[in-house]
C-alpha positions in Angstrom: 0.0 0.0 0.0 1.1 3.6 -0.7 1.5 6.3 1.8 -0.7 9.0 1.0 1.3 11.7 2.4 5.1 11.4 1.4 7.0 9.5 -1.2 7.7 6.1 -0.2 11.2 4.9 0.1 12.9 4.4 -2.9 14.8 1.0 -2.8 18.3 2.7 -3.3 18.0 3.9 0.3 16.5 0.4 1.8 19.7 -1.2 0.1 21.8 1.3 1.6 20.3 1.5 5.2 18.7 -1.9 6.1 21.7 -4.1 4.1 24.9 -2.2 3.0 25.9 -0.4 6.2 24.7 -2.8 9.1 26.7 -5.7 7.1 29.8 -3.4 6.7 29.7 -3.8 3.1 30.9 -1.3 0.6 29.3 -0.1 -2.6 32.4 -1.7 -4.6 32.2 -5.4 -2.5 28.5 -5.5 -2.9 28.9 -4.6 -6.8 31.5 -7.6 -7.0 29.4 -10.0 -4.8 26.2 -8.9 -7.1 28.4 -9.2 -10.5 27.5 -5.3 -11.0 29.6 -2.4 -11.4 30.1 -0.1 -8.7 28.6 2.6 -10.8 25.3 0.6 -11.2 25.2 0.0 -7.6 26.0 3.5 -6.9 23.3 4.9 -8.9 20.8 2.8 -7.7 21.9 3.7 -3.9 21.7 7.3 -5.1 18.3 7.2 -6.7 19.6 7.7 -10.2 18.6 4.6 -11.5 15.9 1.9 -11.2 15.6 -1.4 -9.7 15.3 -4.3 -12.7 14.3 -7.2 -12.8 17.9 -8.5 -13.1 19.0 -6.4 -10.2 16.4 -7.6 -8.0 17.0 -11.4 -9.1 20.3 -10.8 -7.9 19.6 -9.0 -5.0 17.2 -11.5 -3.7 20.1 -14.1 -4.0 22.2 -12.4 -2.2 20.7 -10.8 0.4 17.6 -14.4 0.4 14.8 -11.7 -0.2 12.3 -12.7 -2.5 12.6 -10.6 -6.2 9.2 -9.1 -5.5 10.6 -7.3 -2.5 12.5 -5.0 -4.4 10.1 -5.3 -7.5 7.7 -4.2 -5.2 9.5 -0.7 -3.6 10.5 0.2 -7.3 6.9 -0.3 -8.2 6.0 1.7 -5.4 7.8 5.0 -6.2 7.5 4.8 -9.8 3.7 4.3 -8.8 3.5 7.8 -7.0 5.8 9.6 -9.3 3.0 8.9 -11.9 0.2 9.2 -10.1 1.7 12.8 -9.1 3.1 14.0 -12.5 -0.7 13.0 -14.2 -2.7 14.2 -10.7 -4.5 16.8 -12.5 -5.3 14.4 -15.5 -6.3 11.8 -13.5 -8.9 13.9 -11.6 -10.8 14.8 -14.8 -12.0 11.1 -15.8 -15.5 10.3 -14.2 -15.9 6.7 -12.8 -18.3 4.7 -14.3 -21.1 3.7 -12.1 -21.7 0.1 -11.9 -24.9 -2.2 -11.2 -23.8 -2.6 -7.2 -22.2 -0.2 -5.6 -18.9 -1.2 -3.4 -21.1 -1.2 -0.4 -23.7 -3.4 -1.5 -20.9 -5.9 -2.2 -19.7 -6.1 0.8 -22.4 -6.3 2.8 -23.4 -9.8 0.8 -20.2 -11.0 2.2 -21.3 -10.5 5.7 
């Protein structure tokens, strides 16, 4: 789920904060260990570049995540970049109105 009042966390700084520094690895080790370059690793660390699949394959190995784990923060920021850069667009399209409402629904599942 998203927040709804600040960006969420891009997956450069979850690498950096939860798995780089508290196993004392550097940006160059990690790179090696990953099969990377440095610069790759850096730029994803740096929010420069996005989390692949590839990357998060490897990542997963590595660190024995799953690859939706980080599939899933990269989603989740290019999610609200999108849903902020086309806010105004996405305001202007009416729903359509369907047969049962949401709250008829779920009151047959009671």
């Amino acid at each position: 789920m998203l927040p709804k009042n600040r960006k969420p966390t891009p997956p450069g700084e979850i690498l950096k904060y939860e798995f780089i520094e508290p196993l004392g690895l550097t940006q160059q080790q990690l790179a090696e260990r990953l099969g990377i370059t440095r610069v790759r690793v850096n730029e994803i660390i740096s929010g420069k570049r996005a989390i692949t699949p590839d990357t998060a394959i490897r990542l997963s190995r590595l660190f024995h995540t799953s690859v939706e784990f980080w599939m899933g923060l990269q989603t989740d920021v290019e999610l609200w970049n999108a849903m902020k850069a086309g806010e105004r667009e996405y305001r202007k399209i009416i729903p359509l109105k369907t047969k049962k409402s949401d709250r008829e629904m779920n009151n047959e599942k009671d």
